[in-house]
VOGU-895491 format. One record per residue (C-alpha): x, y negated, z; residue in three letters; residue number from 1; chain. Coordinates in nm, 3 decimals, decimal comma. Layout:
BEGIN
- east  north  up  res  n  chain
- X  Y  Z  ALA  NUM  A $
...
//
This chain:
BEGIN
- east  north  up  res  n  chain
- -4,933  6,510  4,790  UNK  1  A $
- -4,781  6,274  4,939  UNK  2  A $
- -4,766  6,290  4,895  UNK  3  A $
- -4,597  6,066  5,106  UNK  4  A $
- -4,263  6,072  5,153  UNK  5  A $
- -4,439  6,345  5,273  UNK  6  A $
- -4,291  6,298  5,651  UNK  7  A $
- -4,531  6,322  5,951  UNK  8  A $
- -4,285  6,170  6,216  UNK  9  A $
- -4,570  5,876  6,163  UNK  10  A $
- -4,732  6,111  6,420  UNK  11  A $
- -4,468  6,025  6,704  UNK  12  A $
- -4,612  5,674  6,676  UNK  13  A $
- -4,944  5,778  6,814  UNK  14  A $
- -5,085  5,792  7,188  UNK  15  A $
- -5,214  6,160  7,132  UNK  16  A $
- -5,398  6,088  7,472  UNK  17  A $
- -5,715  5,986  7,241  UNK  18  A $
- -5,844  6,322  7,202  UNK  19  A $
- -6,201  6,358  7,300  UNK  20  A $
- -6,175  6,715  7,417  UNK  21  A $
- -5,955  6,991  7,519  UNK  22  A $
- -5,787  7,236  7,323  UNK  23  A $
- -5,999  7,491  7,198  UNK  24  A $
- -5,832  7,795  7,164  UNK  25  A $
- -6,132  7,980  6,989  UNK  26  A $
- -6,161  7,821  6,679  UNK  27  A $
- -6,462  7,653  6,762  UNK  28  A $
- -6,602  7,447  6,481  UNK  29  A $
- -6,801  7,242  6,647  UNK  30  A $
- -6,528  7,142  6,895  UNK  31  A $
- -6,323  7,029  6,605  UNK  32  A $
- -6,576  6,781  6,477  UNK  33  A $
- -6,592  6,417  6,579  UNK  34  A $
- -6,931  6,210  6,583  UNK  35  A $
- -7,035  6,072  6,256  UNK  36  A $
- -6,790  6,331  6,059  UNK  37  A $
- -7,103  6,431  5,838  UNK  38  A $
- -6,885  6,522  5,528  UNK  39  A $
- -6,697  6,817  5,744  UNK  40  A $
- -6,865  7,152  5,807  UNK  41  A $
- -6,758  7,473  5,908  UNK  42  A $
- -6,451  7,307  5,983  UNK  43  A $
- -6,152  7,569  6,087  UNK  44  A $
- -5,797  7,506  6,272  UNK  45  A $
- -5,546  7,682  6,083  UNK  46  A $
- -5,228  7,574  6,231  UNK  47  A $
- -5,145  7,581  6,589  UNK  48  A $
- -4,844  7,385  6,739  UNK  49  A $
- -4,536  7,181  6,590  UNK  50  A $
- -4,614  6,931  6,279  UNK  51  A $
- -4,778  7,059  6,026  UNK  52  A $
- -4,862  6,870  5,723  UNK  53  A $
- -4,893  6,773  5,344  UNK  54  A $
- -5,107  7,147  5,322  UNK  55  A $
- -5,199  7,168  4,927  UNK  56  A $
- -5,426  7,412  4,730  UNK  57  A $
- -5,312  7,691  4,511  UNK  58  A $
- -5,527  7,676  4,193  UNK  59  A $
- -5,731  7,983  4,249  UNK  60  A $
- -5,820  7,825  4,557  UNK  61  A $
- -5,690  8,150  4,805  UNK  62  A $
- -5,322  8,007  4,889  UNK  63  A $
- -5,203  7,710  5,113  UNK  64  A $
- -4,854  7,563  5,128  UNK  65  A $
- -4,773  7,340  5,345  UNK  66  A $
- -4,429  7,169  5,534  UNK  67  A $
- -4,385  7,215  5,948  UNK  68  A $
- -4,175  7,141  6,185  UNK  69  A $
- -4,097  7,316  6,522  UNK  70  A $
- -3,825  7,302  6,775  UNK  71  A $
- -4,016  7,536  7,000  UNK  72  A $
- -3,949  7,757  6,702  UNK  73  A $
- -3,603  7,656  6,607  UNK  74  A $
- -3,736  7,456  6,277  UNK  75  A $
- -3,589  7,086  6,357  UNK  76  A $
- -3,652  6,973  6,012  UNK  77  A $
- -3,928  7,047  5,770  UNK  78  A $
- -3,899  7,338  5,624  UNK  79  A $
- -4,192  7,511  5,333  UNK  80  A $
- -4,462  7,750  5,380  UNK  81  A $
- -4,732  7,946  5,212  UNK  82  A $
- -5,007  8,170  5,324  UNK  83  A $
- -5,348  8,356  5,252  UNK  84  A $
- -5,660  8,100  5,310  UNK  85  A $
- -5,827  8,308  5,562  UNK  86  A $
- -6,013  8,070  5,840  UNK  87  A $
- -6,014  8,337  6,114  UNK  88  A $
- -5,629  8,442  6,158  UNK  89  A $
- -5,404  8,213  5,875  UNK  90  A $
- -5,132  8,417  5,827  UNK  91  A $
- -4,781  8,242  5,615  UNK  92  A $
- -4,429  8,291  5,503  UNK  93  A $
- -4,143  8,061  5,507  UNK  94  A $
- -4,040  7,966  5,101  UNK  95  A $
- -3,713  7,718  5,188  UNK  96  A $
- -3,408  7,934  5,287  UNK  97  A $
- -3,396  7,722  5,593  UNK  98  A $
- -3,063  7,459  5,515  UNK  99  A $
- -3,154  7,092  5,501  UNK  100  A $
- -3,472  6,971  5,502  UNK  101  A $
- -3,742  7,023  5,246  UNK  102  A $
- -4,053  6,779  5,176  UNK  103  A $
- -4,372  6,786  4,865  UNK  104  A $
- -4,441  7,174  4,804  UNK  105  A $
- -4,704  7,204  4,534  UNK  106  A $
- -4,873  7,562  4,354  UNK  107  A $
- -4,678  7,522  3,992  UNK  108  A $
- -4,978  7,667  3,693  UNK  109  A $
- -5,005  8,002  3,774  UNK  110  A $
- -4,966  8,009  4,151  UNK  111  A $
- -4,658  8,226  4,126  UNK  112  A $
- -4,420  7,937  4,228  UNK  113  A $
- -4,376  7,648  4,408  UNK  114  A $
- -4,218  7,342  4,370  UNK  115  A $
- -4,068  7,134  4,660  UNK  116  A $
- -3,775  6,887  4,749  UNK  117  A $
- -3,505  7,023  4,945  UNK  118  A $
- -3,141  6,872  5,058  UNK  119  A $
- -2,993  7,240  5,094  UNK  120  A $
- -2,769  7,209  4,829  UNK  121  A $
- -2,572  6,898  4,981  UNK  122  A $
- -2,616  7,008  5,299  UNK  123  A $
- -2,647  7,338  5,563  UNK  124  A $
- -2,800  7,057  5,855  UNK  125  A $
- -3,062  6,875  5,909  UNK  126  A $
- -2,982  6,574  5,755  UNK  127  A $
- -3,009  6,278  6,090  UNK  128  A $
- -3,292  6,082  6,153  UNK  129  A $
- -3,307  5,687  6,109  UNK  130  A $
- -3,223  5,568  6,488  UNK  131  A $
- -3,574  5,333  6,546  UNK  132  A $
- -3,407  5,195  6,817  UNK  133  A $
- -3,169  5,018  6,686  UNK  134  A $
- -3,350  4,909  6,369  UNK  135  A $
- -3,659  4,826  6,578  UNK  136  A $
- -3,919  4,914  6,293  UNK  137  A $
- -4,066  5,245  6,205  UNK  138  A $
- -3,931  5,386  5,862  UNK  139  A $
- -3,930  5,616  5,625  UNK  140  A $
- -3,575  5,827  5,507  UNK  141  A $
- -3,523  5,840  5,160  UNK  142  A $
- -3,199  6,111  5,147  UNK  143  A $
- -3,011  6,092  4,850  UNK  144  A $
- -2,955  6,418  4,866  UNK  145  A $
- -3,338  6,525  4,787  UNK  146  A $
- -3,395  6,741  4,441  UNK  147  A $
- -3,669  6,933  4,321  UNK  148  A $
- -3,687  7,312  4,316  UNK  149  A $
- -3,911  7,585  4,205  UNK  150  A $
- -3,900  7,900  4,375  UNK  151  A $
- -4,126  8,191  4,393  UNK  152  A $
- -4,339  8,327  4,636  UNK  153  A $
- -4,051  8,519  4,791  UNK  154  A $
- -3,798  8,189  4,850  UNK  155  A $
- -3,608  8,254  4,571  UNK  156  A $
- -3,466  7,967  4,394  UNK  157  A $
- -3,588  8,022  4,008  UNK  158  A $
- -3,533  7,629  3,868  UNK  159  A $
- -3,398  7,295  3,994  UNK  160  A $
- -3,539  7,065  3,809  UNK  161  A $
- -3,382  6,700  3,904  UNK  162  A $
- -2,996  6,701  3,971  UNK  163  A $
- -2,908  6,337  4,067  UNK  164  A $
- -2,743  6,110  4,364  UNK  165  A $
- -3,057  5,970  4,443  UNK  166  A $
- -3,405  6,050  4,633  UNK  167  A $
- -3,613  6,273  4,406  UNK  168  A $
- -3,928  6,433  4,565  UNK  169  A $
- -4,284  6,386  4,604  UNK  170  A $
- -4,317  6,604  4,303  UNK  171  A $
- -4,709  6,723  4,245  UNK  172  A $
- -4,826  6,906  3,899  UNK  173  A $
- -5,069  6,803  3,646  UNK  174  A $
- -5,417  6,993  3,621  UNK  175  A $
- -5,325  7,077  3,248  UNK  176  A $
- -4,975  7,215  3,405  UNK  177  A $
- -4,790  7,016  3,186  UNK  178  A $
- -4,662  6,755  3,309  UNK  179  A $
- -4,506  6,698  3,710  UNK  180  A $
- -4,513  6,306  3,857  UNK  181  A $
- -4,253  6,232  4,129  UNK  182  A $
- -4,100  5,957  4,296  UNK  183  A $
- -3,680  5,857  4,282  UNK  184  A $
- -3,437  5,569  4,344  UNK  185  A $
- -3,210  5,675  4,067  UNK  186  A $
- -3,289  5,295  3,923  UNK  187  A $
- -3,198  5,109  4,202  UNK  188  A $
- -3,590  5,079  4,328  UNK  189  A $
- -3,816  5,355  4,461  UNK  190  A $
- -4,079  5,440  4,180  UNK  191  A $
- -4,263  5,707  3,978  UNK  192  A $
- -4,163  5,915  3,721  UNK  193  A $
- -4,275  6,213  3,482  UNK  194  A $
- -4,139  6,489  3,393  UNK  195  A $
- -4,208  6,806  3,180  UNK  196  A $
- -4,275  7,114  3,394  UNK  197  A $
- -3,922  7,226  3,308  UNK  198  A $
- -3,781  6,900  3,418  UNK  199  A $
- -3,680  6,790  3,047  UNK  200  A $
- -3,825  6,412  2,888  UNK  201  A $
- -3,841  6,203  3,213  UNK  202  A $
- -3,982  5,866  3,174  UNK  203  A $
- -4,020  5,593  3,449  UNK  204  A $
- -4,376  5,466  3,513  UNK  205  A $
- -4,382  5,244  3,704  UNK  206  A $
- -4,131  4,938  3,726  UNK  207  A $
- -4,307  4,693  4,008  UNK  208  A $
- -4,069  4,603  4,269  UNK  209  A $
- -4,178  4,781  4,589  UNK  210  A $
- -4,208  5,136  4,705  UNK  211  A $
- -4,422  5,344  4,435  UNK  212  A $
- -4,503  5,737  4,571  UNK  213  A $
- -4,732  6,000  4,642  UNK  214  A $
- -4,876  6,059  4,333  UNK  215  A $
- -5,157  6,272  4,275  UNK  216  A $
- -5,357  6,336  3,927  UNK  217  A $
- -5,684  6,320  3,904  UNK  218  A $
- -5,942  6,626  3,783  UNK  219  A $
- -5,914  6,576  3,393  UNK  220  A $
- -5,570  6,490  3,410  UNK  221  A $
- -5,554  6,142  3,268  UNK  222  A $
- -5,514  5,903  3,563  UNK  223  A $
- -5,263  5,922  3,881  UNK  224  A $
- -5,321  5,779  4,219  UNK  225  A $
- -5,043  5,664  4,431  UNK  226  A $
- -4,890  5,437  4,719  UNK  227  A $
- -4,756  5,122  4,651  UNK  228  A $
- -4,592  4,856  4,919  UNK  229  A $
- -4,582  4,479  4,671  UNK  230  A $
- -4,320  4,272  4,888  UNK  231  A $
- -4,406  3,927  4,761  UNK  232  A $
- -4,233  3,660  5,040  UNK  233  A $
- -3,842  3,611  5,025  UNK  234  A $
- -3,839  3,726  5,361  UNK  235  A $
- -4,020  4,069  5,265  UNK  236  A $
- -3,805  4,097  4,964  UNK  237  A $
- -3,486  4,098  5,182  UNK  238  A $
- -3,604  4,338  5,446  UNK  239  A $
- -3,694  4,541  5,139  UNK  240  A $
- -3,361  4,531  4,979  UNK  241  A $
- -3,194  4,580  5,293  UNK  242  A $
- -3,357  4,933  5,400  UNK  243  A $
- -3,294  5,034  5,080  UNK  244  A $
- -2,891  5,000  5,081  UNK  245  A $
- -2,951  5,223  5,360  UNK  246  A $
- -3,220  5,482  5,160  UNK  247  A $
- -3,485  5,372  5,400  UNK  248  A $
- -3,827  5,214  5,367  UNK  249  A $
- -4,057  5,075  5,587  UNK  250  A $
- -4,434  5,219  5,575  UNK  251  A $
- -4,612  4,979  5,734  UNK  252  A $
- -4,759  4,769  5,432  UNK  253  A $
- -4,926  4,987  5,133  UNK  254  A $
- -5,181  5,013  4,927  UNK  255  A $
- -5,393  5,234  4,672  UNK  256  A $
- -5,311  5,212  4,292  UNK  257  A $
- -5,448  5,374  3,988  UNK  258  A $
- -5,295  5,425  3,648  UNK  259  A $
- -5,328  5,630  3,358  UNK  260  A $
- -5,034  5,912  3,354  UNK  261  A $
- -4,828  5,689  3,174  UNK  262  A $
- -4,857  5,395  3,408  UNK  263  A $
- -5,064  5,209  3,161  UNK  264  A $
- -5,407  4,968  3,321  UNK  265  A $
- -5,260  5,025  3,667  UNK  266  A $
- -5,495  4,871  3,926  UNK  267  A $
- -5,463  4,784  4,320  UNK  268  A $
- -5,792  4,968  4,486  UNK  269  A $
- -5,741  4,895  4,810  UNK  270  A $
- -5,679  4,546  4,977  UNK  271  A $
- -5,738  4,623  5,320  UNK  272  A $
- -5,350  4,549  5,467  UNK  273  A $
- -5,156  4,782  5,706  UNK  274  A $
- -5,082  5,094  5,573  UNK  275  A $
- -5,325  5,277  5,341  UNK  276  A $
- -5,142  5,633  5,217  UNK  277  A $
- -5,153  5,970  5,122  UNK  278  A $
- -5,508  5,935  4,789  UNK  279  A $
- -5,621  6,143  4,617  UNK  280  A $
- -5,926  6,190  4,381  UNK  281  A $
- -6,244  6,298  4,487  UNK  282  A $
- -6,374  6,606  4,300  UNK  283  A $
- -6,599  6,396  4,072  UNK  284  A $
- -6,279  6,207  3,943  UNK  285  A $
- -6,449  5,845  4,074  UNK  286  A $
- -6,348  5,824  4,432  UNK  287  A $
- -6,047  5,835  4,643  UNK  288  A $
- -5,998  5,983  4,963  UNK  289  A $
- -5,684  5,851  5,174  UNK  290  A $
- -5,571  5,754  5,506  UNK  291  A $
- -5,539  5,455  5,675  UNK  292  A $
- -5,516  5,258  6,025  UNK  293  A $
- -5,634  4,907  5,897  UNK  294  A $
- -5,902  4,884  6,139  UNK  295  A $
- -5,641  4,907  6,415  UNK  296  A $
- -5,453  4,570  6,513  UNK  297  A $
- -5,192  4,820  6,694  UNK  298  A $
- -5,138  5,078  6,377  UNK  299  A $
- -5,335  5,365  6,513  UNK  300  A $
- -5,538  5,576  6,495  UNK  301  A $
- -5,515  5,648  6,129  UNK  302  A $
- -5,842  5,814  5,971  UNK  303  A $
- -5,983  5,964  5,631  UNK  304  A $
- -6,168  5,711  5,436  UNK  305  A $
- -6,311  5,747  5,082  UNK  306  A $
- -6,369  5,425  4,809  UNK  307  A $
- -6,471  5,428  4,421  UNK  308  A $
- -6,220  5,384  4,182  UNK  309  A $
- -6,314  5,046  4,150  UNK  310  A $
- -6,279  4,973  4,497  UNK  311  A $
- -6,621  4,914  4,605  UNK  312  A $
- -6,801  5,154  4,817  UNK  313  A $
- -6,534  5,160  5,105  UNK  314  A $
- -6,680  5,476  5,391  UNK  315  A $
- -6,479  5,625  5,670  UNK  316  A $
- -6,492  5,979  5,695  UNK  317  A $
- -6,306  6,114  5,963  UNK  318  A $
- -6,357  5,942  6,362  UNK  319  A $
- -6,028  6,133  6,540  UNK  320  A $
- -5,877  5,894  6,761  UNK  321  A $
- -5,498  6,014  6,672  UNK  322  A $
- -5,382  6,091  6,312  UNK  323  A $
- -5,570  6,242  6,046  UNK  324  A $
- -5,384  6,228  5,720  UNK  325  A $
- -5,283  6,413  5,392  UNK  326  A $
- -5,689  6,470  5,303  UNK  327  A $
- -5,682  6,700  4,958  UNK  328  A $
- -6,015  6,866  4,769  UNK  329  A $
- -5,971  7,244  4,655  UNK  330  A $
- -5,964  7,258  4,260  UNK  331  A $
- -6,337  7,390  4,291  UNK  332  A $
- -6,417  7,072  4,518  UNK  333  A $
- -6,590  7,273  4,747  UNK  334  A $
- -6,347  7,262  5,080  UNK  335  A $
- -6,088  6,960  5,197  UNK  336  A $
- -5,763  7,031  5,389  UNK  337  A $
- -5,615  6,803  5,583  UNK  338  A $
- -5,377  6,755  5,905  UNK  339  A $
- -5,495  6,601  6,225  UNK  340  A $
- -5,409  6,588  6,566  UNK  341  A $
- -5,755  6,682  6,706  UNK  342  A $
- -5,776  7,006  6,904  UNK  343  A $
- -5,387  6,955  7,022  UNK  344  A $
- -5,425  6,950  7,386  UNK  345  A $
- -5,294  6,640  7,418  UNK  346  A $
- -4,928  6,691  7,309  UNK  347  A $
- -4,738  6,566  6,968  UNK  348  A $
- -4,895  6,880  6,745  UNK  349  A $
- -5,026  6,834  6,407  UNK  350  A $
- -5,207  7,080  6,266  UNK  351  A $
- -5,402  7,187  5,962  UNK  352  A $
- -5,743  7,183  5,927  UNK  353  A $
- -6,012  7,297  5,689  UNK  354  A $
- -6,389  7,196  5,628  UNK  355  A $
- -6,644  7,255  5,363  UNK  356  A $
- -6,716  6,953  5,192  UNK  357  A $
- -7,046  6,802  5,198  UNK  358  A $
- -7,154  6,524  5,009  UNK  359  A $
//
C-alpha cells in the first residue's frame, strides 16, 4: 500500500551483487530464507523477472494484485495485475489496458474489482522518467496526470473516482469497505485524503507541510498508518518546494505516522532518519511492519522491520542484503507478501514473495 508512491525504481539504487546465493530456479524455500529470518516459513517465490511490487491481498485471502514492470516483456512502465494465490505455479492477468502508467491496485469489498491509479486517460505513453542525472538526487514522480479507477477483474473500466489536474493515487480501502484513503497535490502540498468508496465527501487529513502517503488502515478500521517526510530547515523547505513545481519528491528522509482515520492524535513512530516507508499494521492491530535502510550510512540495503505502535520494541525481520520492501499481512494474518530482490541471480529483478507468518 504504498503504498508508496508505490514506484520500485528505488531498486535501481541497489548493488544487487549482495545476494548470498544463486538463483534457485526450484522454488526452494529454504534457499529463499536469510539467517535470522525466524518470522518467514514456507516462504515461496511467486514472481520471476522484471519489477514486481506493491503485491496486496484480496479479502478472501485467494487473489494477489500487484504492479510490474518489464522491458524484456514490452511493459516499460508499471502496468496492474491479478492472479490465483497458488505457491507452486502463480498464474495472473493484466487489469490496466496497457496506456500510461498505473501505480496502488487494491481488492475493493467484495474482491470483484480493483482500484488503481492510472495516467491512461491523459496519455497513450509512458509518461518520462525524472532525468537523476541532471538533478543529482534520487526522486520520486508525482504525474499530474494520476486518477483513480475501479475496474473489474476483466480490465474493464467500471468507475473513476478522482478527476483532477493533480497527483491522485496511493488509494487503499478501509476494512469496513467504506471508506478509501489516498494521497494528492490538488492543495498545493502532497497529503492524505478520504474518500467514500464511490469517490463522493472527500476531506483532507492531513495538513503538515511535507510529503504525507502510503496509507494503510489498520484491522478494526479506526487508525491509518502512513509516510511522512517533516522538512524543518529553510534549506529543506526550499529543496522541498522546488521538486514540487516540478511534481517530484525526494524519498530519502521519512518516517512512520499514526492517526485515527480522520487524522486526529497523529503520532511520529519512528525516529530512526533515512528513509523508513511502505507500514502497515501487524495483524494484532499494535505493531507496524515497514521498510527501511537506516542502518546503512550508504542507503542500502533496505529490510523489513517491525515496532509497537508506540514505538518501542524496534526488531528487524528480514536480513536480504538488496531490497525487501512493500511487507503486507493477509486479512487472516496468517501469511505476509512482500517484494525482494533475493533469489534474482544477481540482476535488477524484484520479485514477490510469500511466507507464513510466525510469531
Amino acid at each position: 500500500m504504498i503504498r508508496n508512491v508505490a514506484l520500485v525504481i528505488i531498486t535501481s539504487l541497489i548493488l544487487l551483487s549482495f545476494s548470498a546465493f544463486k538463483k534457485d530456479e526450484n522454488n526452494n524455500s529454504s534457499s529463499l530464507l536469510f539467517d535470522g529470518e525466524k518470522h518467514f516459513k514456507n516462504i515461496h517465490q511467486l514472481t520471476f523477472g522484471g519489477d514486481n511490487a506493491e503485491a496486496y491481498w484480496s479479502w478472501n485471502g485467494k487473489m494477489i494484485t500487484f504492479q510490474k514492470t518489464n522491458p524484456a516483456e514490452n511493459i516499460s512502465c508499471d502496468r496492474i495485475y491479478f492472479g490465483n494465490y497458488n505457491p507452486a505455479k502463480f498464474n495472473y492477468i493484466q487489469i490496466s489496458n496497457g496506456l500510461g502508467r498505473t501505480t496502488c491496485s487494491f481488492f475493493m469489498p467484495g474482491d470483484s474489482e480493483i482500484i488503481f491509479a492510472s495516467t491512461h486517460a491523459e496519455m497513450n505513453d509512458c509518461p518520462p522518467v525524472p532525468d537523476r542525472k541532471i538533478l543529482k538526487k534520487y526522486v520520486w514522480p508525482l504525474y499530474p496526470e494520476y486518477d483513480i479507477y475501479v475496474a473489474d477483474l476483466n480490465g474493464k473500466i467500471k468507475h473513476q473516482l478522482t478527476k483532477s489536474k493533480s497527483y491522485d493515487a496511493e488509494a487503499t480501502v478501509s476494512p469496513d469497505g467504506k471508506t478509501i484513503v489516498f494521497t494528492s497535490t490538488r492543495n498545493g502540498d502532497i497529503d492524505l485524503y478520504t474518500m467514500d468508496i464511490h469517490g463522493n465527501n472527500v476531506q483532507q487529513i492531513t495538513h503538515e507541510l511535507g510529503y504525507d502517503g502510503g496509507a494503510n488502515f489498520s484491522p478494526d478500521g479506526k487508525q491509518i498508518v502512513w509516510r511522512a517526510s517533516r522538512p524543518t530547515t529553510d534549506e529543506e523547505k526550499k529543496e522541498y518546494a522546488d521538486l514540487l513545481q516540478q511534481n517530484m519528491v525526494a524519498p530519502t528522509h521519512m518516517e512512520v505516522f499514526v492517526a485515527d482515520i480522520d487524522g486526529k492524535n497523529a503520532k511520529q513512530i519512528t525516529h530512526l532518519g533515512k528513509a523508513n516507508w511502505a507500514p502497515s499494521f501487524h495483524p494484532s492491530g499494535k505493531k507496524i511492519i515497514f521498510a527501511s535502510n537506516h542502518e546503512y550510512e550508504r542507503g542500502f540495503p533496505f529490510n523489513l522491520y517491525l515496532i509497537n505502535i508506540d514505538g518501542t520494541g524496534l526488531e528487524k525481520i528480514s536480513h536480504d542484503g538488496g531490497f525487501d520492501a512493500f511487507p503486507m499481512f493477509s486479512w487472516d494474518g496468517k501469511k505476509i507478501i512482500f517484494s525482494s530482490n533475493r533469489n534474482n541471480g544477481g540482476t535488477h529483478d524484484t520479485n514477490i514473495f510469500v511466507a507464513d507468518w510466525v510469531e
